[in-house]
N, CA, C and O atoms as a GROMACS GRO file, in nm:
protein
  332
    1UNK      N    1  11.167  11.682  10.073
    1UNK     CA    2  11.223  11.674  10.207
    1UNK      C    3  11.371  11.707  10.202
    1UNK      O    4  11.451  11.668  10.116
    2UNK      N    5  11.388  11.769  10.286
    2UNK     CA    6  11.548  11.856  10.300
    2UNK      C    7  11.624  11.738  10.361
    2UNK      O    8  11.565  11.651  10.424
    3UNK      N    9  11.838  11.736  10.328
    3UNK     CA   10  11.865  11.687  10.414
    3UNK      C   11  11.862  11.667  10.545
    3UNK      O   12  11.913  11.568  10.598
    4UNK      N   13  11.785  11.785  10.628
    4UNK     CA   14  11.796  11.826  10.734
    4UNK      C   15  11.652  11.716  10.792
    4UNK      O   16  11.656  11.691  10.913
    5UNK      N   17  11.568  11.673  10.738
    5UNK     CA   18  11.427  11.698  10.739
    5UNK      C   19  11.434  11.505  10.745
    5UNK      O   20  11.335  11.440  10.779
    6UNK      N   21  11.555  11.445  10.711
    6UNK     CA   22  11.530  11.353  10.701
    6UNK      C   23  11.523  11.256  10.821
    6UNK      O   24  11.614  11.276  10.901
    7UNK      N   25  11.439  11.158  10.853
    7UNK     CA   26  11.436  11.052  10.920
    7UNK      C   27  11.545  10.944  10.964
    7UNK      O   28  11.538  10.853  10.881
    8UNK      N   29  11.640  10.917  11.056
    8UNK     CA   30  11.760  10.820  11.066
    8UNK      C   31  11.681  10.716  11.078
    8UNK      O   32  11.568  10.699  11.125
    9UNK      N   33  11.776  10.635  11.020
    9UNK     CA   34  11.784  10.475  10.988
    9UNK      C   35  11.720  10.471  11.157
    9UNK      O   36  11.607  10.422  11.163
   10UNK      N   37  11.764  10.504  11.258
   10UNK     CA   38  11.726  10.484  11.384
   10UNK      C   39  11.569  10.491  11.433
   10UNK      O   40  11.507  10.400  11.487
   11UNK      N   41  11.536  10.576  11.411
   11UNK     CA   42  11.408  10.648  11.433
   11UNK      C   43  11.320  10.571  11.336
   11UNK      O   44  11.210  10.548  11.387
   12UNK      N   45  11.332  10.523  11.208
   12UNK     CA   46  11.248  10.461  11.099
   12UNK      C   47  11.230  10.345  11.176
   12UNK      O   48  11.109  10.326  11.191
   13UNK      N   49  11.315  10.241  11.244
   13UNK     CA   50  11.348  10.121  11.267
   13UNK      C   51  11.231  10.116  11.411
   13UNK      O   52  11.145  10.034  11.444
   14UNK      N   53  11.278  10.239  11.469
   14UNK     CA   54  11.156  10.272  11.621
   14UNK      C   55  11.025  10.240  11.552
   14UNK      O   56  10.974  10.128  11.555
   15UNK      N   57  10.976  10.344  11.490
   15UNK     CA   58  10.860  10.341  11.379
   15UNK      C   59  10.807  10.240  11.347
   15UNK      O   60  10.684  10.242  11.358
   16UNK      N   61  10.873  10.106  11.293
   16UNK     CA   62  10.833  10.046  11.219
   16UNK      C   63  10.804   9.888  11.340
   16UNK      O   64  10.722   9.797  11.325
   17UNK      N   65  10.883   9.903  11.428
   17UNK     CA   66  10.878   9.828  11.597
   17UNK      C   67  10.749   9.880  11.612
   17UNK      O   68  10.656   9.804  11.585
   18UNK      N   69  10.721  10.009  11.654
   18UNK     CA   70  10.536  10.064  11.719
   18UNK      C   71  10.430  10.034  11.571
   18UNK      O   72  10.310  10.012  11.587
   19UNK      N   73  10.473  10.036  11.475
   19UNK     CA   74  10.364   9.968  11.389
   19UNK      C   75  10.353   9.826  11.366
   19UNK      O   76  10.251   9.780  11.314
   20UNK      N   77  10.463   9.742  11.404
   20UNK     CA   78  10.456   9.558  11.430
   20UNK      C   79  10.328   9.538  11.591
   20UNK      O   80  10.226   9.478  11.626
   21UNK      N   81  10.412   9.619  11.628
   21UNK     CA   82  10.326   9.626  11.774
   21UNK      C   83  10.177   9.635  11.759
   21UNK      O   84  10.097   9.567  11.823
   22UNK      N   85  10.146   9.735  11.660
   22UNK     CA   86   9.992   9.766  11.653
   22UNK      C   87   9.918   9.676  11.609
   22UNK      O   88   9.823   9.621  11.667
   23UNK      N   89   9.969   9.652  11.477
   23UNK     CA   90   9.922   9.540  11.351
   23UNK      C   91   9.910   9.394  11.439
   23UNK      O   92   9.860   9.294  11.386
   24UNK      N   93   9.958   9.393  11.575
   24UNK     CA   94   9.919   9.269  11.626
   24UNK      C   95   9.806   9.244  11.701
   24UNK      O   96   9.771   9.135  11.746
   25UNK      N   97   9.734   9.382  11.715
   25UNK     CA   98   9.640   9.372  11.765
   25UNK      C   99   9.469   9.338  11.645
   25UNK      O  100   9.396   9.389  11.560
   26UNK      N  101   9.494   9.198  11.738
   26UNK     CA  102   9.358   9.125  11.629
   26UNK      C  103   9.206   9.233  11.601
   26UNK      O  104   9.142   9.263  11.501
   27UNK      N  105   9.194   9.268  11.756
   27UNK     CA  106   9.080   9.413  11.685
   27UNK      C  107   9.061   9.566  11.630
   27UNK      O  108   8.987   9.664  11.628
   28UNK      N  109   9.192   9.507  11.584
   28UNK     CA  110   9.248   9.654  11.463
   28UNK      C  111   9.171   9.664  11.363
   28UNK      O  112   9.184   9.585  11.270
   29UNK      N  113   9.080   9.757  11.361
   29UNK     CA  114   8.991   9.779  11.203
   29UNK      C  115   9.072   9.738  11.083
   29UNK      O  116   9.182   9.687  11.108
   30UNK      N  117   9.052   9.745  11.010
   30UNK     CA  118   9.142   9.688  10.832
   30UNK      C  119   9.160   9.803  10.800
   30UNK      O  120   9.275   9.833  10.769
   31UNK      N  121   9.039   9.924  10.794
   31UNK     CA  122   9.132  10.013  10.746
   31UNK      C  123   9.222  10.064  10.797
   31UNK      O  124   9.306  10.123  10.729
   32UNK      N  125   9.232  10.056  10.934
   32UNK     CA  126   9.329  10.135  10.964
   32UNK      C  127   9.497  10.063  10.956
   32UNK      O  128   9.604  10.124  10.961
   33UNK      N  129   9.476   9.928  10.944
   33UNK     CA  130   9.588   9.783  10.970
   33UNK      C  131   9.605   9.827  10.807
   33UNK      O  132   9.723   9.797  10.791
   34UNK      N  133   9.566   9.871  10.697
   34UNK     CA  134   9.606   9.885  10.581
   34UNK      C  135   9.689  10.001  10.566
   34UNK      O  136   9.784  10.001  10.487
   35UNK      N  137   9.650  10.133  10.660
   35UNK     CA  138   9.719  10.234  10.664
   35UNK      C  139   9.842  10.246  10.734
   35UNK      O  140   9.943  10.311  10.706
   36UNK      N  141   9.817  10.171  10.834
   36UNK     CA  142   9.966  10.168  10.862
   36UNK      C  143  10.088  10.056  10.800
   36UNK      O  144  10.200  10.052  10.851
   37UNK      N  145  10.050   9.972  10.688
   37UNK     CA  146  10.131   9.836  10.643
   37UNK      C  147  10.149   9.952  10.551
   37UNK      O  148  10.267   9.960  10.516
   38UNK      N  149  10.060  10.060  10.491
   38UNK     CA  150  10.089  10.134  10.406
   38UNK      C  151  10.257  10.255  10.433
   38UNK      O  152  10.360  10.284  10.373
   39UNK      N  153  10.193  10.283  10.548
   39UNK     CA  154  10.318  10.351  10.634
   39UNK      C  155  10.475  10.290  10.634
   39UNK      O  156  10.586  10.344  10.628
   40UNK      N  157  10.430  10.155  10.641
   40UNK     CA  158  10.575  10.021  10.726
   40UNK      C  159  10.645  10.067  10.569
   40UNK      O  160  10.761  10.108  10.559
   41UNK      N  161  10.542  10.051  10.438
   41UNK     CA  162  10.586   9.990  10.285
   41UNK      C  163  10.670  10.106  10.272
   41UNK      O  164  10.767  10.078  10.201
   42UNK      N  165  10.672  10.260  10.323
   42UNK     CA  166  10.721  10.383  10.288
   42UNK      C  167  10.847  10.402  10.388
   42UNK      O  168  10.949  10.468  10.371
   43UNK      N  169  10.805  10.320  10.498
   43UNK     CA  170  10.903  10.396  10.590
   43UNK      C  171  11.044  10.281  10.514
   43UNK      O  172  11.150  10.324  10.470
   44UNK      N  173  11.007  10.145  10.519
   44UNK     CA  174  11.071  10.037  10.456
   44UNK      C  175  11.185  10.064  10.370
   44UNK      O  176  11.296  10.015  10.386
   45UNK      N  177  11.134  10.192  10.224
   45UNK     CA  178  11.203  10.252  10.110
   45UNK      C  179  11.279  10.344  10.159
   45UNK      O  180  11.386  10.355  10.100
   46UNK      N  181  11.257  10.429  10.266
   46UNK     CA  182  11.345  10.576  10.307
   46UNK      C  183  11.435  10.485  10.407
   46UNK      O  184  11.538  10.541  10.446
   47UNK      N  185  11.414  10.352  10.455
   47UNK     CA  186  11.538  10.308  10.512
   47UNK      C  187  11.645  10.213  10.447
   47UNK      O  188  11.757  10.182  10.487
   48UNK      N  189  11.550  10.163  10.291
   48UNK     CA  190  11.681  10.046  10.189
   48UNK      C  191  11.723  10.212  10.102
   48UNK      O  192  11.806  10.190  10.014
   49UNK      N  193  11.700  10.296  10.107
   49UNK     CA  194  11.782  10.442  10.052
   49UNK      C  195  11.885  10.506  10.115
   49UNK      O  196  11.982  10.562  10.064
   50UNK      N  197  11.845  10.490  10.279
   50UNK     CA  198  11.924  10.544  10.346
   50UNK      C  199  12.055  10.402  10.371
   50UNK      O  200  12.173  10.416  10.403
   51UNK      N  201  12.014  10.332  10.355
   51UNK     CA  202  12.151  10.233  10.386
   51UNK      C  203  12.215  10.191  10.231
   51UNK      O  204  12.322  10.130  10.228
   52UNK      N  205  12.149  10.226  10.109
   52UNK     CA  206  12.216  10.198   9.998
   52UNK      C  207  12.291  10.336  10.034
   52UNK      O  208  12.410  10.307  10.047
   53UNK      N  209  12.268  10.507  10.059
   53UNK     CA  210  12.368  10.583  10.069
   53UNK      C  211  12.475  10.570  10.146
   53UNK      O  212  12.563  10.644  10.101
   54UNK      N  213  12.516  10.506  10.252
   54UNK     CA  214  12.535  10.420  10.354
   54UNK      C  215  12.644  10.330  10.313
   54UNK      O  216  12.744  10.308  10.381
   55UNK      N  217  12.616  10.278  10.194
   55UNK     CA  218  12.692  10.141  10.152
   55UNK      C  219  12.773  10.272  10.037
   55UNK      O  220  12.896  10.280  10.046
   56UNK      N  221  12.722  10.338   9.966
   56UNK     CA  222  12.770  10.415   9.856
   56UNK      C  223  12.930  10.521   9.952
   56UNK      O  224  13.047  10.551   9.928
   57UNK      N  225  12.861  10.534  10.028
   57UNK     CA  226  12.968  10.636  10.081
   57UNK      C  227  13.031  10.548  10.207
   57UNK      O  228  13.069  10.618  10.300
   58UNK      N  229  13.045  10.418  10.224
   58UNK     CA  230  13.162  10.375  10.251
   58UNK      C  231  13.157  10.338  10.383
   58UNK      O  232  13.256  10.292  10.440
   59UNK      N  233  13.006  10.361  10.459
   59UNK     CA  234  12.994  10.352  10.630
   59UNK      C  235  12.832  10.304  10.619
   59UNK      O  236  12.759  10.252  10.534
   60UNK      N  237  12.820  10.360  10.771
   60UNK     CA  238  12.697  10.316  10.838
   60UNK      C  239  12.598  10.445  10.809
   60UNK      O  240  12.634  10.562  10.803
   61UNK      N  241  12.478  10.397  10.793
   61UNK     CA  242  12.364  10.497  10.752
   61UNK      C  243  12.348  10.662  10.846
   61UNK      O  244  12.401  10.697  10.952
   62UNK      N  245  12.299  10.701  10.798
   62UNK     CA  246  12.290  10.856  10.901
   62UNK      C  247  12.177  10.781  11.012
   62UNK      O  248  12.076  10.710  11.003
   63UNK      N  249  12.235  10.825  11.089
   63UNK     CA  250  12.141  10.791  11.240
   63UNK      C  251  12.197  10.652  11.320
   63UNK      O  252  12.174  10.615  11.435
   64UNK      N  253  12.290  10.581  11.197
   64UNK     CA  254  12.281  10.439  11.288
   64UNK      C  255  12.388  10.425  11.343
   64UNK      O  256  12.492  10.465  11.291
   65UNK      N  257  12.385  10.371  11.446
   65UNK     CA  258  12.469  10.357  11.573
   65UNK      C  259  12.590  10.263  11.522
   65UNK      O  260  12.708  10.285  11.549
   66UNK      N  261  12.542  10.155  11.444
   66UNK     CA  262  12.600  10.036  11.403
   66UNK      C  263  12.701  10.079  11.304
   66UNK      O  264  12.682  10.185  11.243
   67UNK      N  265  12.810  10.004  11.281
   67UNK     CA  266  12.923  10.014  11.193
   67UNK      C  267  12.934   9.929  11.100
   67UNK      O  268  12.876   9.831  11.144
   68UNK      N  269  12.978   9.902  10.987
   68UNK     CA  270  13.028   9.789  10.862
   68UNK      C  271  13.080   9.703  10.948
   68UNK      O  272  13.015   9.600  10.938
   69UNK      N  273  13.164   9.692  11.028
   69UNK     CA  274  13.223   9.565  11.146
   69UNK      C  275  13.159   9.496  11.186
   69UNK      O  276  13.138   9.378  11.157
   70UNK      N  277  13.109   9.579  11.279
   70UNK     CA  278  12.966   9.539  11.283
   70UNK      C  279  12.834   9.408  11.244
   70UNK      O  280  12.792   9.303  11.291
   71UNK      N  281  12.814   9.481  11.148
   71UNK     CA  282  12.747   9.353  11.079
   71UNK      C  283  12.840   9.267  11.015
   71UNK      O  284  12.781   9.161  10.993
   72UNK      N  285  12.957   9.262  10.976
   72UNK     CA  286  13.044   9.140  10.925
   72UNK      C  287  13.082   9.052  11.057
   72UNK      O  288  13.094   8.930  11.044
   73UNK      N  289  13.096   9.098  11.151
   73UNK     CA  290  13.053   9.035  11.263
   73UNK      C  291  12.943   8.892  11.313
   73UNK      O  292  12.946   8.795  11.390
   74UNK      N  293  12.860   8.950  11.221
   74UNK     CA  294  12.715   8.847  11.267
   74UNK      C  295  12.701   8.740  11.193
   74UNK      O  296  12.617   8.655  11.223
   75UNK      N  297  12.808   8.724  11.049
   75UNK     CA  298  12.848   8.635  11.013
   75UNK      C  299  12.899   8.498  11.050
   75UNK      O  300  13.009   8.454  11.081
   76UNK      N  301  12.821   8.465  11.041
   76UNK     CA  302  12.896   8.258  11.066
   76UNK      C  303  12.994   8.261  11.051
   76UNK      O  304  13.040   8.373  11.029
   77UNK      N  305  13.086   8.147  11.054
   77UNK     CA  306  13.194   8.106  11.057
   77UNK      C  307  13.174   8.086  10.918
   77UNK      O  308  13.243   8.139  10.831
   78UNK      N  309  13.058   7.993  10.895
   78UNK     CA  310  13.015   7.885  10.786
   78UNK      C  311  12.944   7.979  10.713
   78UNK      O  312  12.879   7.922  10.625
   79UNK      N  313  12.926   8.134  10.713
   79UNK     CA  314  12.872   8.207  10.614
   79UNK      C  315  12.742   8.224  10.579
   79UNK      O  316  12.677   8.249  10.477
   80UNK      N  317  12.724   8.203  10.688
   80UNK     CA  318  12.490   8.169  10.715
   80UNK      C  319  12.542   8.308  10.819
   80UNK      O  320  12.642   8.315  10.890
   81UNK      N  321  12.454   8.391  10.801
   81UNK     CA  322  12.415   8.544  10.856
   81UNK      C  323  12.327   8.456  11.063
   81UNK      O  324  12.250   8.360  11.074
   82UNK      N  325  12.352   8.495  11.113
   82UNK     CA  326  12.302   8.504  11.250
   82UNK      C  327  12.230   8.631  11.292
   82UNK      O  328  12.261   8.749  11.274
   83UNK      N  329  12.133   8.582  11.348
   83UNK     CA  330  12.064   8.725  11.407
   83UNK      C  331  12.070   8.732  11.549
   83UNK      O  332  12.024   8.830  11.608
   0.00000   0.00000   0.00000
């Protein structure tokens, strides 16, 4: 896959929202609830890659809106992460 070709942190994160969505549906065949947890496990790696490049080069991932401020932001006072 080309740089060009690649998936943003943005679009993976969409992705992986419409496959939580699916997987909640109780009369989801297995195989198919396996193929897509299979999907979540891949899309999962091309997005802790894209934010370790992200962290390597000093900013926010390609595609993401969000900044390093940002998330130091969501930080406690007391150093417990908030969501």
């Amino acid at each position: 896959m080309s740089e060009s070709e690649k998936p943003s942190f943005e679009s993976i994160n969409t992705r992986l929202k419409e496959i939580q969505v699916a997987v909640e549906d109780d009369d989801m065949p297995l195989d198919d609830a396996l193929s897509l947890f299979e999907e979540a496990v891949q899309l999962g790696m091309q997005a802790s890659s894209l934010l370790e490049e992200g962290i390597a080069q000093g900013g926010a991932p390609e595609g993401d809106e969000a900044s390093a401020p940002g998330i130091e932001e969501s930080v406690a006072s007391d150093g417990e992460r908030s969501l």
